[in-house]
C-alpha positions in Angstrom: 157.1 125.3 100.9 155.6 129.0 99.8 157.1 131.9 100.5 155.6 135.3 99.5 157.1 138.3 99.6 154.8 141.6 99.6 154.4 145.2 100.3 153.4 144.8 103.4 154.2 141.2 104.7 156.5 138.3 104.2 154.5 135.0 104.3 155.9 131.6 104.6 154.0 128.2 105.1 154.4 125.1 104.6 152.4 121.8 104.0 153.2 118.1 105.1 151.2 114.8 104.5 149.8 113.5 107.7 150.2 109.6 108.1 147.0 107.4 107.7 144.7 107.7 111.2 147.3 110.0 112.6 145.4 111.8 115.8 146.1 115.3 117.1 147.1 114.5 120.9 147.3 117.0 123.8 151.0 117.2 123.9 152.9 120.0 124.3 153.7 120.7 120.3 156.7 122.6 121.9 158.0 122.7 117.9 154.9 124.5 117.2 154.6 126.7 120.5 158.5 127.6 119.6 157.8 128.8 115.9 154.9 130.7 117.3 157.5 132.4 120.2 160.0 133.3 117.5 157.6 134.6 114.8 156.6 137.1 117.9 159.4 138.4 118.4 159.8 140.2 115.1 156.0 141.2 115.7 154.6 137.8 113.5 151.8 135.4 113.8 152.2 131.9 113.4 149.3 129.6 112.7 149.3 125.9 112.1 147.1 122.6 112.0 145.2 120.0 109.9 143.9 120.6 106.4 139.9 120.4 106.1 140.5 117.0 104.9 143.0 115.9 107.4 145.3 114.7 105.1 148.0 117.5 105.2 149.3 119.4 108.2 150.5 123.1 107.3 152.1 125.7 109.1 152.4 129.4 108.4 153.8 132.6 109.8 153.7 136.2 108.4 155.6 139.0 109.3 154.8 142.7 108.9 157.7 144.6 107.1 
């Protein structure tokens, strides 16, 4: 986990080893879709998905102070 703490913004991701041949499915990611909800309300963005490689799975938000 990373958290940065600036002038402007408080950033915070985080980075997860993806299992051998894992696939990205259509599901609902209602975990995701939730962090991205919450991170709104305080006026944040919340971004997430596969490294280039496809070997980790990160998810970030940032929020404006």
């Amino acid at each position: 986990m990373h958290l940065d703490y600036g002038e402007t913004s408080l950033a915070l991701a985080a980075s997860n080893p993806m299992p051998p041949g894992a696939r990205l499915s259509d599901g609902a990611h209602r975990g995701l879709a939730g962090i991205a909800n919450r991170a709104t309300l305080f006026d944040g963005v919340a971004s997430s998905g596969p490294s280039a490689d496809g070997r980790t799975w990160r998810t970030a938000v940032v929020f404006p102070l």
